[in-house]
Residue frames as qw, qx, qy, qz and C-alpha x, y, z in Angstrom:
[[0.099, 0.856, -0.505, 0.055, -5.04, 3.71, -5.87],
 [0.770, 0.268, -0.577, 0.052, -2.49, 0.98, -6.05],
 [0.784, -0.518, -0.123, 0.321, -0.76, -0.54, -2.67],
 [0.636, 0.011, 0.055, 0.770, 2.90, 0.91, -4.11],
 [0.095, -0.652, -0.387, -0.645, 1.10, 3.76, -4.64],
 [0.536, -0.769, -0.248, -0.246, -0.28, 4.51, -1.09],
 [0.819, -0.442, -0.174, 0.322, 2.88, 3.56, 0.29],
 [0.573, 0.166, 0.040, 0.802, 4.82, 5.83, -1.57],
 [0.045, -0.711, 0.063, -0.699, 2.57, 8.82, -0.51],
 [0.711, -0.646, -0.267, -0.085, 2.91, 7.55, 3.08],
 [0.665, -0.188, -0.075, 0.719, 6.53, 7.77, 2.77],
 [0.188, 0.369, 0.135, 0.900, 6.46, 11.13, 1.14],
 [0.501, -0.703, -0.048, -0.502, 3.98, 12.57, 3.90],
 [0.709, -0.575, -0.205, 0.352, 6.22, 11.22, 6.82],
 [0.594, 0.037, 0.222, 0.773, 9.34, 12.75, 5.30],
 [0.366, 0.269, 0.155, 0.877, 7.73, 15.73, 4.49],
 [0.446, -0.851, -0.112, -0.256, 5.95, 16.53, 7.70],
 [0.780, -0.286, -0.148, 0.537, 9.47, 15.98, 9.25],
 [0.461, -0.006, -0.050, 0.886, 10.92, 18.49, 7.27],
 [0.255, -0.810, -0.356, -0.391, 7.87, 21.10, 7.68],
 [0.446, -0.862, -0.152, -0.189, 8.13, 20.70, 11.02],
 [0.722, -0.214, -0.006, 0.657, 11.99, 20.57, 11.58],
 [0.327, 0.493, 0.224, 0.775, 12.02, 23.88, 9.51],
 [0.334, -0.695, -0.337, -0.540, 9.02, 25.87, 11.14],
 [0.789, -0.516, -0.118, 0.311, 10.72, 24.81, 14.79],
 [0.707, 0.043, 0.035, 0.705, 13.75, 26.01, 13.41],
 [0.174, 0.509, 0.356, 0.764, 12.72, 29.06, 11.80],
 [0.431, -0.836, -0.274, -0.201, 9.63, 30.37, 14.62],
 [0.094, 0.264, -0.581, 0.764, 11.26, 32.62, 17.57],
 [0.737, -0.450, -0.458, -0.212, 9.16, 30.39, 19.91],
 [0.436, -0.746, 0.175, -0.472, 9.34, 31.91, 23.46],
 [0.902, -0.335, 0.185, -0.201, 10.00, 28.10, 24.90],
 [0.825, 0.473, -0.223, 0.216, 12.84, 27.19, 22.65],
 [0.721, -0.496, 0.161, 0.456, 16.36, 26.96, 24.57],
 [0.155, 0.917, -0.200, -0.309, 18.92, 29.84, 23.77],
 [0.206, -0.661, 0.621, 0.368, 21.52, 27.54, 22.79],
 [0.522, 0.481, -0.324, -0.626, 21.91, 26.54, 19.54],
 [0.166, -0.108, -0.980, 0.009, 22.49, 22.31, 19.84],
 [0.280, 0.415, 0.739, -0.451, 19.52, 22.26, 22.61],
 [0.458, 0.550, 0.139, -0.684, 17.56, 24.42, 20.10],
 [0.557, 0.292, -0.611, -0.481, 18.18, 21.93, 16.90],
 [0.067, 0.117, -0.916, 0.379, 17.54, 18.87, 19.63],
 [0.268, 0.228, 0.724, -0.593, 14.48, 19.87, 20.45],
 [0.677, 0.497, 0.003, -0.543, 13.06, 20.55, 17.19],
 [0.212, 0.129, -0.959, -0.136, 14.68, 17.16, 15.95],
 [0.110, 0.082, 0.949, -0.285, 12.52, 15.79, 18.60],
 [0.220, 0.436, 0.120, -0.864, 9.51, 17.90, 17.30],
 [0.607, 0.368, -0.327, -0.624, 9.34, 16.88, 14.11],
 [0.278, 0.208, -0.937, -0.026, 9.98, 13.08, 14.59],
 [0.282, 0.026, 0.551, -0.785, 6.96, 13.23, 16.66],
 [0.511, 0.483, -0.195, -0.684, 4.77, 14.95, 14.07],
 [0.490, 0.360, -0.670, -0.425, 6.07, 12.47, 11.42],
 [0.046, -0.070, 0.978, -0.189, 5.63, 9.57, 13.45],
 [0.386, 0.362, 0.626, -0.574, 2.12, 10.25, 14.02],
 [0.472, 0.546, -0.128, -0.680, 1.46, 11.77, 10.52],
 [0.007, -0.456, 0.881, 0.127, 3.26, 8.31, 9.44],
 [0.190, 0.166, 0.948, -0.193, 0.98, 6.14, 11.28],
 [0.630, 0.502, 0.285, -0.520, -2.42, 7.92, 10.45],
 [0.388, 0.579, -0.462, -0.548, -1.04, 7.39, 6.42],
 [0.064, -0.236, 0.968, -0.046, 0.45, 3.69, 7.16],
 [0.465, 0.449, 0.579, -0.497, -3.42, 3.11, 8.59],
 [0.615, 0.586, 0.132, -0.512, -4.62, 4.07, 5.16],
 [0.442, 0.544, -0.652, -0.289, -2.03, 2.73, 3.03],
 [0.112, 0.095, -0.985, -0.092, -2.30, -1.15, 4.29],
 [0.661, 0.397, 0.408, -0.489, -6.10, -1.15, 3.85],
 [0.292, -0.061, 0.923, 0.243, -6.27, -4.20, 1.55],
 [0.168, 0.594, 0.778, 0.115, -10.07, -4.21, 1.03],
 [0.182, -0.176, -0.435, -0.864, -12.10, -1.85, -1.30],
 [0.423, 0.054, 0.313, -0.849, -15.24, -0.25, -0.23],
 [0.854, 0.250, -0.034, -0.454, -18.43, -2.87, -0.99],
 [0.458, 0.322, -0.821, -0.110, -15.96, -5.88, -1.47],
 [0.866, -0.328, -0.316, -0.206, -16.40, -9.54, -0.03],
 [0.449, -0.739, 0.487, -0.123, -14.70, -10.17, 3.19],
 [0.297, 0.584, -0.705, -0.272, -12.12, -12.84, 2.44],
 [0.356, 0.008, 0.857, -0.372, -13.80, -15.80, 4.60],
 [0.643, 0.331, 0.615, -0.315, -16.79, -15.74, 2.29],
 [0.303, 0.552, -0.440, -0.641, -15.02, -15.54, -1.20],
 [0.200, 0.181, -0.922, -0.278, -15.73, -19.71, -1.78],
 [0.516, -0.314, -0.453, -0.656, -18.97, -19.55, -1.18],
 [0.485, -0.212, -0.782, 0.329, -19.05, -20.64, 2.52],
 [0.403, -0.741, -0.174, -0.508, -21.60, -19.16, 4.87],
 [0.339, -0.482, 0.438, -0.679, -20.32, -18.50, 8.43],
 [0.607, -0.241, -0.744, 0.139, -20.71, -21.19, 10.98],
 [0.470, -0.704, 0.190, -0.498, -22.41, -19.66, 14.54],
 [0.156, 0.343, -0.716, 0.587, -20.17, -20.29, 17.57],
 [0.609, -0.632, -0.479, -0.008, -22.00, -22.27, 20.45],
 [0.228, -0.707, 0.155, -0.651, -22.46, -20.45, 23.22],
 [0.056, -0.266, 0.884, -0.382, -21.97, -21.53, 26.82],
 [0.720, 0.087, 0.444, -0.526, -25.72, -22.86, 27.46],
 [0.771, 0.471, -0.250, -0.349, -25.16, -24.83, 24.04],
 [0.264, 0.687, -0.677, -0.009, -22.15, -26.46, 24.97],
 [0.545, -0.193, 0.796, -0.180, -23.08, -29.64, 26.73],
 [0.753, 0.472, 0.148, -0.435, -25.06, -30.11, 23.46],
 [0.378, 0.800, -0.461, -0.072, -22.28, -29.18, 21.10],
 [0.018, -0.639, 0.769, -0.013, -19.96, -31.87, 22.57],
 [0.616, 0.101, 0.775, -0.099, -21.87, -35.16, 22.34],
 [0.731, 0.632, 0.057, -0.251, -22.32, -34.10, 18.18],
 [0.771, 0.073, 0.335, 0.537, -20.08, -35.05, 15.42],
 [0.058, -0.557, 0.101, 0.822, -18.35, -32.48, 13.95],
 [0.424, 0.726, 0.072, -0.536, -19.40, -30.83, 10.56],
 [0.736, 0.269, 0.309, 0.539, -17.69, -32.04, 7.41],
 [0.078, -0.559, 0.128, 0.815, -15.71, -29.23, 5.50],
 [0.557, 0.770, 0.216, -0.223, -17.00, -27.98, 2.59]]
């Protein structure tokens, strides 16, 4: 699926867990809900901005995945191999060498 693509169902799944749950809040005679009628559109404001926030982020997560399953990571796309990090026992070594040229 494209990038514009993911994002646009990420918007359209925040936006429409908002209004799910702004409705379903609205709509349930929930036991907990405050009798008066601001506090009771207040609290299911807060309700569904929650929801959507969360339902937002899990999507967001999936829409700015860049990399495709089985691709190359982007460090080895020019044909460089990984260089190993000296460790601490290595390091008196490591500092009397010359560095590496760059490929």
């Amino acid at each position: 699926m494209q990038h514009a693509r993911r994002w646009a169902v990420t918007v359209f799944a925040g936006a429409g867990s908002f209004v799910i749950c702004l409705w379903s809040a609205r709509a349930a005679p929930f036991g907990l809900l405050p009798r008066a009628d601001a506090d009771r559109w207040a609290v299911a404001t807060a309700f569904a901005t929650t929801v959507a926030t969360l339902v937002g982020a899990a999507v967001g997560r999936w829409a700015g995945k860049d990399r495709r399953l089985g691709s190359v990571p982007p460090d080895n796309l020019l044909g460089r191999e990984r260089q190993a990090v000296p460790t601490a026992d290595l390091l008196h070594r490591t500092r009397r060498m010359k560095p590496l040229p760059d490929a």
